[in-house]
Phi, psi and omega in degrees: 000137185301174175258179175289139171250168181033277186281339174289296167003313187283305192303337168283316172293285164024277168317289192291298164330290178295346200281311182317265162359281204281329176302333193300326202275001152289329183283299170325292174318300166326275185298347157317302196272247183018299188295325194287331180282342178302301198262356159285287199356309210220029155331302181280329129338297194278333146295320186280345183295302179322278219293312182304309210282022190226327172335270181355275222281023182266169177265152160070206187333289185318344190274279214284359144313309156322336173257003190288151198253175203302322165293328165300310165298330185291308214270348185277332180295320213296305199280016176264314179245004176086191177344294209288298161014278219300333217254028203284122198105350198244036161292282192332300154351279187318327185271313208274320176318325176280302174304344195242005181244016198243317185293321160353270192296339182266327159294308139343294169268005169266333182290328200277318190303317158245025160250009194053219193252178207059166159012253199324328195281324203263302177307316171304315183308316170292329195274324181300274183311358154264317193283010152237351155275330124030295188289355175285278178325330179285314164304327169277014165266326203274350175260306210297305190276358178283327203275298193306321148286009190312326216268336173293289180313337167056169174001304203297348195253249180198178199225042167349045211311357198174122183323307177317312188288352173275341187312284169258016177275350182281295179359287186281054171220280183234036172092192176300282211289015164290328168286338185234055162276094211141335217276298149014287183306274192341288168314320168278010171282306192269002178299278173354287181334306192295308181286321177293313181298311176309306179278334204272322159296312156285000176264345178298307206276317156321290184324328229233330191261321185269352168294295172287036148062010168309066204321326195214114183317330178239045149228032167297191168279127171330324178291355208247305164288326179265000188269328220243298148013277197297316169288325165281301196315309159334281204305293177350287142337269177289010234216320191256349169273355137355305213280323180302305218282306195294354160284304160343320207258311178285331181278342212229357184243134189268147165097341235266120228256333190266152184285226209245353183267316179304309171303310185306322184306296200302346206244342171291304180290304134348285182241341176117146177307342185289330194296336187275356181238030170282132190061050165297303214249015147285331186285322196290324192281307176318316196262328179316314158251053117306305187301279200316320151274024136309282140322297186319281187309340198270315152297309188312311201281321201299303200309314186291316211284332196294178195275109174252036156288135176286140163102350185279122169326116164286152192321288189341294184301319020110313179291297233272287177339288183316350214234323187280340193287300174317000000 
């Protein structure tokens, strides 16, 4: 197709800015609502995951948590703290998620909207989308896994009435930065997490749209995108947890002076290679069908939030046309 001329350029770009913009905050709004309903589900998964990884490095009782296996641990919160146990932190969740999965999704889909499709598209996109959610996540890790392990650390930690007072009893301890304590860590969990979960994910769908004779993956069934979710993230999953539980372990130590290379030395030596895939398969189970409803509702809302004139495009697909045209 020829290109546009000239005199046309501002108004098309013009056009294609606000097109951007308004796909984004939809897409953003998507992914917002999508992540919070995703982490009520599978919450309670992702506390017995804290409380393992943190075990290890505790005295007395608490230390053979770490080696329980998940229904046992899952069945000892219940019968001490009920219900409620399970769900410690996740006022902080409830707030900070919708903001740190709307930048998530959203950065994500403006790198596929301007690197296109493949490999690379896919990797960047995941490296994009974590790292601006990251400065979201991190501070809502560093109050959520703190509240969920308090009842472990006992005296020696801290006592938190409620995410806001860890909000600001970290604040007054140890300063703003205290709030991103981790963000390093964090990325090096979740970069990996991300480039294994991207590709495995668009290509699965790759894969599955050309079995099923689809010209274009994204009319596949939504259901279809969370089933395929759910399989990467699982292989993901497990491939990062070494690297989650020695973040954890940092996020989660008051005082704790060495950094994510040292705790890992130190947790080898200690306890053994096993020790690093302690609360593996509660992480798996929190985060896989975490993804897969995620994703699911995250099509689902995009879809409801698109333009329902026929034949009309949502914006995003609409940039990715203009860019191949151009």
């Amino acid at each position: 197709m020829s290109r546009v001329p000239g005199s046309m350029a501002p108004r098309e770009d013009g056009g294609r800015l606000y097109a951007g913009v308004q796909a984004a905050g939809r897409v953003m709004l998507s992914g917002g609502v999508s992540g919070v309903a995703a982490r009520v589900c599978t919450h309670p998964f992702d506390t017995i995951k804290s409380r393992q990884q943190v075990a290890g490095s505790l005295d007395g009782g608490a230390r053979r948590l770490a080696r329980a296996s998940m229904p046992t641990a899952l069945l000892s919160v219940l019968r001490d703290e009920g219900v409620a146990g399970l769900y410690r932190g996740f006022g902080a969740v409830a707030f900070g998620v919708p903001f740190a999965s709307a930048f998530y999704f959203g950065g994500y889909e403006w790198s596929k909207a301007l690197l296109g499709e493949g490999t690379a598209a896919y990797i960047c996109a995941g490296l994009l989308g974590q790292s601006a959610a990251g400065l979201v996540y991190t501070p809502v890790d560093v109050i959520k896994e703190r509240l969920q392990v308090q009842s472990l650390v006992g005296r020696q930690g801290y006592r938190y009435a409620s995410a806001l007072d860890g909000l600001r009893s970290v604040v007054r301890a140890e300063g703003a930065a205290g709030l991103m304590r981790g963000y390093w860590a964090n990325n090096a969990t979740w970069w990996p997490w991300n480039v294994a979960y991207f590709l495995a994910y668009e290509h699965g769908r790759d894969l599955v749209a050309r079995h099923a004779g689809v010209a274009d993956k994204a009319q596949l069934p939504p259901a279809t995108s969370s089933a395929c979710a759910c399989a990467a993230a699982a292989a993901a999953t497990l491939l990062t947890s070494p690297a989650d539980l020695v973040k954890t372990r940092l996020q989660t130590a008051v005082g704790e002076r060495r950094g994510a290379a040292a705790i890992a030395a130190d947790l080898y030596r200690a306890e053994g290679a096993r020790a690093f895939f302690a609360g593996a398969p509660a992480r798996v189970l929190a985060i896989a069908p975490g993804s897969a409803i995620s994703f699911f509702l995250y099509e689902v809302a995009k879809r409801l939030a698109a333009p329902t004139c026929t034949g009309e495009l949502p914006q995003l697909e609409r940039m990715k046309r203009a860019r191949s045209e151009v």
